[in-house]
C-alpha positions as CSV (number, residue, x, y, z in Angstrom):
1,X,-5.3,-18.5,-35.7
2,X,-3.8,-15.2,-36.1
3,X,-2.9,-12.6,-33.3
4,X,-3.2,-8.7,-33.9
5,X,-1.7,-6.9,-31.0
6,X,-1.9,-3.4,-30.7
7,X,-0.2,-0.9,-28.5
8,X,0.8,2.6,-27.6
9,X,3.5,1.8,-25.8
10,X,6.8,1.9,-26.9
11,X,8.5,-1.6,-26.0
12,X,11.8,-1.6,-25.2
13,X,13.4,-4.9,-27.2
14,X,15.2,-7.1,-24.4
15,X,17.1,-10.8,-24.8
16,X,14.4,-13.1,-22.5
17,X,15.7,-16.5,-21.1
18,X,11.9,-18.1,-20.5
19,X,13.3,-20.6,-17.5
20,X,10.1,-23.2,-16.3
21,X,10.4,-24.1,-12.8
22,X,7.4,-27.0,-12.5
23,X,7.7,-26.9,-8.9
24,X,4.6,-27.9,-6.5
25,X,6.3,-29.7,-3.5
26,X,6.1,-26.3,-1.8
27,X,2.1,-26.6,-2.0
28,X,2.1,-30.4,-1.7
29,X,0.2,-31.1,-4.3
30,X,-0.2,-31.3,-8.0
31,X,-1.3,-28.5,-10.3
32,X,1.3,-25.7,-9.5
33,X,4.0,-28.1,-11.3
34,X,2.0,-27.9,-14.7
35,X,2.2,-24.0,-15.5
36,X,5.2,-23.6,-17.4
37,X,4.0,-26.2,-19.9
38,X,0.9,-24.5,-19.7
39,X,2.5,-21.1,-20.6
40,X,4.5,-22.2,-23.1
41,X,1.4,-23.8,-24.9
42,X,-0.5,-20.6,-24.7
43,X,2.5,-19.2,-26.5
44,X,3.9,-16.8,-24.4
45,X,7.1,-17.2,-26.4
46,X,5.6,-16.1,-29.7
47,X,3.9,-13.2,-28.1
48,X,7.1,-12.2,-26.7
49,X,8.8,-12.3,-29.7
50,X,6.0,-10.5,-31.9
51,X,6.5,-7.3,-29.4
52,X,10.5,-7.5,-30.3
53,X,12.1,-9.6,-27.8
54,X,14.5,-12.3,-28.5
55,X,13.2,-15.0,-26.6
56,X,15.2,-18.2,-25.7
57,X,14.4,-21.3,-23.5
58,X,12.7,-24.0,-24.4
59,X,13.4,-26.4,-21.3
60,X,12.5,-26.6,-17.8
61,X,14.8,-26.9,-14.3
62,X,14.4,-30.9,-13.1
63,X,12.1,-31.0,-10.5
64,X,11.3,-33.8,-8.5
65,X,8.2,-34.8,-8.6
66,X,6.0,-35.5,-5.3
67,X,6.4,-38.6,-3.4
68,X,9.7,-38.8,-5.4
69,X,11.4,-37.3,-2.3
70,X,10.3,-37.5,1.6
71,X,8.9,-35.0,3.1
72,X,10.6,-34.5,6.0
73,X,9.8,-32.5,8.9
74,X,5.6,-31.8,9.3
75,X,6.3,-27.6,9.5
76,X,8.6,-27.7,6.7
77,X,7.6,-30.2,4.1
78,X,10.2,-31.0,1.3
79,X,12.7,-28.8,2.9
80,X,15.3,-29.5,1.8
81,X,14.5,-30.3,-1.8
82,X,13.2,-27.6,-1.9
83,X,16.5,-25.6,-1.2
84,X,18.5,-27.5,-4.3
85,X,15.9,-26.4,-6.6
86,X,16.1,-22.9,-5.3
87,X,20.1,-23.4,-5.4
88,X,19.7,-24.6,-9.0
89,X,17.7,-21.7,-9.9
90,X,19.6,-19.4,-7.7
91,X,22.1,-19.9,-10.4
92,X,20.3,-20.0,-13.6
93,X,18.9,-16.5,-12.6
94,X,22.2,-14.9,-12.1
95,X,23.8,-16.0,-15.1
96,X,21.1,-14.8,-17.7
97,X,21.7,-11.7,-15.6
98,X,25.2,-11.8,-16.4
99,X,25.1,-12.2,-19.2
100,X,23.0,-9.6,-20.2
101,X,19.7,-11.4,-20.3
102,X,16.2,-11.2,-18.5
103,X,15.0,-14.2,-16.4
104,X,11.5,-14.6,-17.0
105,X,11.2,-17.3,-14.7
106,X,7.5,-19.5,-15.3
107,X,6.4,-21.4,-11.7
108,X,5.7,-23.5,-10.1
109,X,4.2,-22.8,-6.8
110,X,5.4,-19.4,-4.7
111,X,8.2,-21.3,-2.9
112,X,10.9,-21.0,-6.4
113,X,10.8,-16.9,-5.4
114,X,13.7,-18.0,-2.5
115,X,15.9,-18.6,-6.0
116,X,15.1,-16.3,-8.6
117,X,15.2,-13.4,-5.6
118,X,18.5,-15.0,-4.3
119,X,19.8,-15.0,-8.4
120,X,18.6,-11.1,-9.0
121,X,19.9,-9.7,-5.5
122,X,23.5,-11.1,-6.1
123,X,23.8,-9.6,-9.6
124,X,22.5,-6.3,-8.1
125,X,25.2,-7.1,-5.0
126,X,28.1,-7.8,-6.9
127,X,27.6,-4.3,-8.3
128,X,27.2,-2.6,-5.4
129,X,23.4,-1.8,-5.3
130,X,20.3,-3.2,-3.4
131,X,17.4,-5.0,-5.0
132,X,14.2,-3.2,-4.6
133,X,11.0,-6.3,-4.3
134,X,7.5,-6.0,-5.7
135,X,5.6,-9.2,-4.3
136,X,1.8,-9.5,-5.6
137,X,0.1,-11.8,-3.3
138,X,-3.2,-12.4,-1.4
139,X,-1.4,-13.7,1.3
140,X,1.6,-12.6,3.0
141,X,4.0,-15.8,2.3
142,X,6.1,-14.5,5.3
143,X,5.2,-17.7,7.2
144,X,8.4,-19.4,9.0
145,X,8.8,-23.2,10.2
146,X,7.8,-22.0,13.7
147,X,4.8,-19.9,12.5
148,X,2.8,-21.9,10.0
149,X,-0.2,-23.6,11.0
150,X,0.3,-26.0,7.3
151,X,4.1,-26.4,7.2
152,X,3.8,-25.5,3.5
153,X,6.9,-23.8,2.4
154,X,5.2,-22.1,-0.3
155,X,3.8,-20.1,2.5
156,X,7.7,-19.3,3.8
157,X,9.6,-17.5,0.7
158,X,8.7,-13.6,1.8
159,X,10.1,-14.4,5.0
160,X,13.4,-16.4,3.8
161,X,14.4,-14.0,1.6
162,X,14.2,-11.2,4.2
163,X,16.4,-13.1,6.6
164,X,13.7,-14.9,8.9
165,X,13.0,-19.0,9.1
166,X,15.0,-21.9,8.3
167,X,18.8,-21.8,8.3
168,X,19.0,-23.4,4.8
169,X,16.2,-21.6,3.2
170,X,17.4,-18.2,4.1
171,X,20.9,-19.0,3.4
172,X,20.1,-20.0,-0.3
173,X,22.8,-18.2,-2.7
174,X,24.8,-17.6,0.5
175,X,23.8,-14.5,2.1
176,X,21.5,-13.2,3.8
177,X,19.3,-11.2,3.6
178,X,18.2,-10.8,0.1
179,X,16.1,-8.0,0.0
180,X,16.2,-5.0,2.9
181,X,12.3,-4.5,4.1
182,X,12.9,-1.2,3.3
183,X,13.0,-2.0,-0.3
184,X,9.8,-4.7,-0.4
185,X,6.4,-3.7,-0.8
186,X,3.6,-6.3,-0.9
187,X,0.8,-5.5,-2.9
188,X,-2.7,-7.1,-2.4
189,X,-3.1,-8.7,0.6
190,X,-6.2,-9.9,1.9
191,X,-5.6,-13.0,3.8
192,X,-3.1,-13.6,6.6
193,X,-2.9,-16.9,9.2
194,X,-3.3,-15.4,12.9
195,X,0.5,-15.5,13.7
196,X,1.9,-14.7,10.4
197,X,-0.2,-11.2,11.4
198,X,2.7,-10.4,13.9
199,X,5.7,-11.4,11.4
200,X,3.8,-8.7,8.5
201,X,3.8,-6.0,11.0
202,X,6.9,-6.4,12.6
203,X,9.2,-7.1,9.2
204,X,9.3,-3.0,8.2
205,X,7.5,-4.1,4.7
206,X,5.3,-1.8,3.3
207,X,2.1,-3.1,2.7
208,X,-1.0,-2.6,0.9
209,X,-3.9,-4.3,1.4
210,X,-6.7,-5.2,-1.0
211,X,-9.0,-2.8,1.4
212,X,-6.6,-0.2,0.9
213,X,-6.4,-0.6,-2.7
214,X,-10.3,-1.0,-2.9
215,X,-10.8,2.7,-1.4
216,X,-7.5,4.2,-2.3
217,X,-6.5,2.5,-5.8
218,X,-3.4,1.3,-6.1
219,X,-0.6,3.9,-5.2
220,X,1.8,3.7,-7.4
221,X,3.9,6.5,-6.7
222,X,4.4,5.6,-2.8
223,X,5.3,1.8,-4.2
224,X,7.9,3.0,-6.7
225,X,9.6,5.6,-4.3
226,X,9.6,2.4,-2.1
227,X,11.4,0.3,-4.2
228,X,13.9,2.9,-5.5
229,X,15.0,4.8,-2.2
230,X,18.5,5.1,-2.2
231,X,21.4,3.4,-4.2
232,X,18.5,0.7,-5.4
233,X,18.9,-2.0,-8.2
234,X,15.9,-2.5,-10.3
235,X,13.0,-4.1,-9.1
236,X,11.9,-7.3,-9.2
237,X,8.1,-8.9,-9.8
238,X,6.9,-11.6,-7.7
239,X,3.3,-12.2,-8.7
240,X,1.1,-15.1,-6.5
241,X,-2.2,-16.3,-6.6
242,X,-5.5,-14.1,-6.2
């Protein structure tokens, strides 16, 4: 089977670490954990590669797998195991960084954001900028242990990463917060739970809502001068489920 790909677009050539994160304890259940083998098989590396990148990465961050570890508290299931993988990744991220690289990190349910966030807002830190946030998402994932109605922590990471929630969660990398809510926008939303509602419009995150994109299109230009106001790093992609 042979691929022609064809493009206007000039593509700038970049050195890719592919890192697979087969994560689903944040969603509690299996399915999320199986799309960075199902990337790879698609051959997202090859396609990569054919548009000029060097692409490394062949391996995935050990995971445990559910009912491997307990699930500890009811309104914040796997917790804590949670937190080492986003640690572990937390890591990983900032080293590609480091060294010159681009994490292209392959999930795994919404809940690994809390480390590849945490990994790209301490390279931008350590030189003195701020990370600007693009999170794609039909729901708001800004959910905290005292908010959710599921105590799913794949509905938690927006809201750990801008300061809000569980001590351990939002202390991931060692800082907090990661992101100003000056700097995030979330794109897409169409589904909130009832108390989450209050957390959305109280954070300072712009938001725009799959009504407003519906009558408006998607405004690109108010989202970019969001994400790049001020001494800004570059922005990173968080892209969830629609």
């Amino acid at each position: 089977m042979s691929t022609n790909i064809q493009t206007n677009i000039e593509v700038k050539s970049r050195k890719i670490d592919l890192i697979g994160v087969p994560l689903s304890l944040g969603v509690d259940r299996p399915g999320s954990d199986q799309g960075p083998a199902a990337l790879r098989e698609a051959g997202l590396a090859g396609r990569l590669q054919m548009l000029g990148h060097d692409v490394t990465g062949d391996e995935n961050l050990k995971v445990p797998q559910l009912g491997a570890c307990p699930r500890e508290t009811a309104n914040c299931r796997y917790g804590g195991a949670v937190r080492r993988i986003c640690e572990d990744l937390f890591k990983i991220v900032h080293a590609a960084l480091t060294a010159g690289r681009f994490p292209l990190v392959l999930g795994g349910d919404h809940s690994l954001g809390m480390g590849s966030v945490a990994g790209s807002a301490r390279f931008v830190r350590d030189r003195g900028q701020k990370l600007g946030l693009l999170w794609m998402d039909a729901h708001g994932d800004m959910n905290t242990p005292e908010t959710t109605e599921s105590g799913l922590v794949h509905g938690m990471p927006l809201a750990h990463i801008l300061g809000r929630g569980d001590e351990g969660l939002k202390s991931i990398g060692g800082f907090i917060p990661k992101v100003d809510p000056s700097r995030c926008v979330l794109v897409g939303v169409r589904d909130l739970d009832a108390r989450e509602k209050d957390l959305v419009r109280s954070s300072g995150v712009r938001v725009f809502t799959m009504n407003e994109i519906d009558r408006k299109g998607y405004l690109l230009d108010s989202t970019c001068s969001q994400l790049w106001w001020g001494e800004c790093g570059p922005p990173i992609v968080q892209n969830g489920h629609w």
